[in-house]
C-alpha positions in Angstrom: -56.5 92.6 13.8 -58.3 91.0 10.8 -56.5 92.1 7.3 -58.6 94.3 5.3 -57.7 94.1 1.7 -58.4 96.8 -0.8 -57.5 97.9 -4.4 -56.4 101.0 -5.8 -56.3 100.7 -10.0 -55.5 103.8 -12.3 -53.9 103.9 -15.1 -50.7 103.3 -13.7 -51.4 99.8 -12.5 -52.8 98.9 -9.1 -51.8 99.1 -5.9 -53.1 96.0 -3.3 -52.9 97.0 0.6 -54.1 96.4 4.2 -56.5 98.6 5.2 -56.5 98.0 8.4 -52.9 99.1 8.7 -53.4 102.3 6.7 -56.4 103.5 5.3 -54.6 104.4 1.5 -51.6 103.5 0.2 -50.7 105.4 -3.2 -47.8 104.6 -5.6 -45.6 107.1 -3.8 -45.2 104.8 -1.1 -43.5 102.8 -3.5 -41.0 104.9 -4.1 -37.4 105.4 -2.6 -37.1 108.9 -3.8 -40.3 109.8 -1.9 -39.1 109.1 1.6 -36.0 110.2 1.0 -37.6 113.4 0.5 -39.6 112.7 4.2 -36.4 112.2 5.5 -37.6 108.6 6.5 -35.3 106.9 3.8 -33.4 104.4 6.5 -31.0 103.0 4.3 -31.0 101.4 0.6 -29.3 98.4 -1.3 -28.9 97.8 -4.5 -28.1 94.6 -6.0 -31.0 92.0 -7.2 -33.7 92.8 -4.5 -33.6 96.4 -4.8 -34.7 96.8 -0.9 -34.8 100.1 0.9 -35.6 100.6 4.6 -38.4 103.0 5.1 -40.2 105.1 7.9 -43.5 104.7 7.1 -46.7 106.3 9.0 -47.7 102.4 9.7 -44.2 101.9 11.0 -40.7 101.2 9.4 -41.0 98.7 6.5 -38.9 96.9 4.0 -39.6 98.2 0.4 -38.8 95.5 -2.5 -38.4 95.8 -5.9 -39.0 92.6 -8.3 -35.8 92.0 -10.4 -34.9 89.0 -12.1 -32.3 86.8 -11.6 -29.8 85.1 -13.7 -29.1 85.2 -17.7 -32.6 86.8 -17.9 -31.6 89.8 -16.5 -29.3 90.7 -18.5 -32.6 91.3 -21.2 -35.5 91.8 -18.9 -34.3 93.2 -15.7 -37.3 93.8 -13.7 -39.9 93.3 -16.2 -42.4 90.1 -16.2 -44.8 89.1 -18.8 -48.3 90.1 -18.1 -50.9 87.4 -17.3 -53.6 89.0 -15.3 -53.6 91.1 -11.8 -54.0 87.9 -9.8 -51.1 86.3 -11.0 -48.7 89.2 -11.2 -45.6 88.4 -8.4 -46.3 91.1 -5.9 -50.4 90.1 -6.0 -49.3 86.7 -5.3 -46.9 86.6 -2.6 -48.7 89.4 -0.8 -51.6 86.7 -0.5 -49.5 83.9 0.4 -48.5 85.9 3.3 -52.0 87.2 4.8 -52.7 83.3 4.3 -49.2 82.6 6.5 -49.9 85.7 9.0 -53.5 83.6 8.9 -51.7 80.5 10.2 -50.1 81.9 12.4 -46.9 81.2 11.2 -43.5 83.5 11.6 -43.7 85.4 8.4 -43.1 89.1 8.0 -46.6 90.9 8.2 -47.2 92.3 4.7 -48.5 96.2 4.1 -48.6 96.5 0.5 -48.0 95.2 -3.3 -48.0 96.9 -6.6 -47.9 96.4 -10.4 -47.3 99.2 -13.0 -48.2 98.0 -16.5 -45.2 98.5 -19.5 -47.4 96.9 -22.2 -47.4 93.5 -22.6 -45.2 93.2 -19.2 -45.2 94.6 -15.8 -42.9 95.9 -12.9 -43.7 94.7 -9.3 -42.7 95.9 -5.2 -43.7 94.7 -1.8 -43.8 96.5 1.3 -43.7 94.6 4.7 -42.9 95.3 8.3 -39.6 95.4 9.1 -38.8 92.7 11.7 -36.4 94.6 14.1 -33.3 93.3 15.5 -33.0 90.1 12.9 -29.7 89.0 11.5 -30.2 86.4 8.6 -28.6 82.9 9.2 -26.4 83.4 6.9 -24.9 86.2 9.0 -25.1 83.9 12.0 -23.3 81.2 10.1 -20.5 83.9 9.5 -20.0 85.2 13.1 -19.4 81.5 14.3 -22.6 80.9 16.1 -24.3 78.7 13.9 -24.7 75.3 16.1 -26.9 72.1 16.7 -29.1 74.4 18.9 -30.0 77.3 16.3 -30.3 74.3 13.5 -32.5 72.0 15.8 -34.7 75.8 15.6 -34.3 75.9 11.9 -35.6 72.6 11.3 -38.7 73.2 13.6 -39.3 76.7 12.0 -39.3 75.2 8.1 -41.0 71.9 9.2 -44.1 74.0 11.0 -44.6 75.7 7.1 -44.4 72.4 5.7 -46.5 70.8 8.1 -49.1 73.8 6.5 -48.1 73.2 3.0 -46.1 76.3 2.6 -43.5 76.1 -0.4 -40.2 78.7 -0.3 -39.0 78.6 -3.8 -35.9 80.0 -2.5 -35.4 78.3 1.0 -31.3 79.2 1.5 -29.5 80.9 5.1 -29.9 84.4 3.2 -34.1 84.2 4.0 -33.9 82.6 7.7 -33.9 85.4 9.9 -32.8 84.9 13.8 -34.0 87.7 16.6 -33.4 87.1 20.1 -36.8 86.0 20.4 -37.8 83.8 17.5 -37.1 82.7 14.1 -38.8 83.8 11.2 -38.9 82.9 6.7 -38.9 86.0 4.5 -39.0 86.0 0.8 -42.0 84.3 -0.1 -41.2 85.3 -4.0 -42.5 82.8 -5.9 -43.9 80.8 -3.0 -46.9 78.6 -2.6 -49.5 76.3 -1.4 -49.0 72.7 -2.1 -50.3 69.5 -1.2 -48.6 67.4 1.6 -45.2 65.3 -0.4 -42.5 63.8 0.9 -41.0 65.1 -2.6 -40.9 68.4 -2.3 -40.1 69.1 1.3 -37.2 67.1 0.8 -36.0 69.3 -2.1 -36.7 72.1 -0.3 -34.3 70.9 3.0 -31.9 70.0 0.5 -32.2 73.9 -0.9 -31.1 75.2 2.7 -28.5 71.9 2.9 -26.7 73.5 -0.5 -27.1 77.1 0.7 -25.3 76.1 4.1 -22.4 73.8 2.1 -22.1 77.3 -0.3 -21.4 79.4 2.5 -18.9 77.2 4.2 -20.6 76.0 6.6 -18.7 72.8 6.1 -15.6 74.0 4.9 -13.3 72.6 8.0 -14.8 69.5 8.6 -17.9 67.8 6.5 -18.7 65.3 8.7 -19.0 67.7 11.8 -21.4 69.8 10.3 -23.5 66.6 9.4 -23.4 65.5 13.1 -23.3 68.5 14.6 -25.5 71.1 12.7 -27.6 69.5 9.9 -28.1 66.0 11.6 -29.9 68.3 15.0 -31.8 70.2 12.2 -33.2 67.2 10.4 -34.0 65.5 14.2 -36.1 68.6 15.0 -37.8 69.1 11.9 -39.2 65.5 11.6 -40.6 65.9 15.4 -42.2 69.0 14.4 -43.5 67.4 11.1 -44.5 64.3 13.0 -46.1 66.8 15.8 
């Protein structure tokens, strides 16, 4: 089904949704407290991404809510500057993923983005479906059952959004999620469209190659996870590039 977007503005802020998943979404969707009430609150995390599990009437959904990240958050916490609706972080990456969902390409489907003005800044959540079953590949990396198979898959999943000019700002093991089925990139925070380089799809592989070392993925043996996990990830994503 074609995406249908629509607006809601008040003076609140806006809300930016999918009509052809639900008809209206209001600012109570955004809202932890609200399906708590429904009794459709799944679970909640705290932490920098503020995500809650939620039953929704289009299905259960991840609920996000912007917050910064390092020595900035200590003063701003989950407020941006304000530049215009289009360019607020919700706006943005709800876009990038209709254009991604448009591609074709393994993203989770996106429901809903909002903004609520605070003056000269704003505060920002995301709603999209929850992809069931998924453990991240950071969790896989934990359990033991991160090998040259699941990394040759890796490298073909991230080469297939570079091969489309896709750009993860944040391309780490924590936003690779693994179902039985397929693999998919989450967090598209910051993301965005860029010409075809060489430069930065190398800095983004070398993102995921940090994340991996930072997790331990090499902690017993460095040069057996460069033959055996990241050397099979590289082979797979150049074949896929080169496709």
């Amino acid at each position: 089904m074609m995406m249908q977007e629509r607006i809601h503005k008040d003076t609140e802020g806006a809300v930016l949704f999918d009509a052809s998943v639900s008809p209206q979404v209001g600012h109570e969707w955004f809202a932890p407290d609200y399906w708590r009430g429904q009794g459709a609150l799944q679970m909640q995390s705290g932490g920098r991404g503020g995500v809650a599990v939620v039953d929704t009437p289009a299905g259960a959904c991840v609920l996000r809510h912007y917050r910064r990240g390092g020595r900035i958050a200590t003063l701003m916490r989950d407020r941006y500057l304000w530049t215009g609706a289009d360019r607020t972080r919700p706006f943005m990456e709800f876009r990038l993923l209709a254009e991604i969902a448009r591609l074709g390409l393994p993203g989770p489907a996106v429901l809903a983005a909002r903004y609520r003005r605070h003056g000269l800044f704003y505060s920002a959540d995301l709603i999209t479906r929850r992809i069931a079953g998924a453990q991240t590949l950071a969790e896989r990396l934990a359990d033991g059952r991160l090998d040259g198979e699941l990394a040759g898959e890796v490298g073909a999943l991230v080469a297939r959004f570079h091969r489309a000019g896709i750009w993860h700002a944040d391309l780490n093991a924590h936003n690779v999620l693994v179902t039985e089925d397929a693999l998919y990139l989450i967090d598209f925070d910051r993301g965005r469209l860029r010409a075809p380089d060489e430069a930065w799809r190398q800095a983004n592989l070398q993102r995921l190659h940090r994340s991996l070392f930072k997790l331990g993925a090499a902690a017993d043996d460095v040069a057996a996870f460069e033959r055996d996990v990241w050397q099979p990830l590289l082979y797979r994503y150049r074949r896929t590039l080169d496709a």
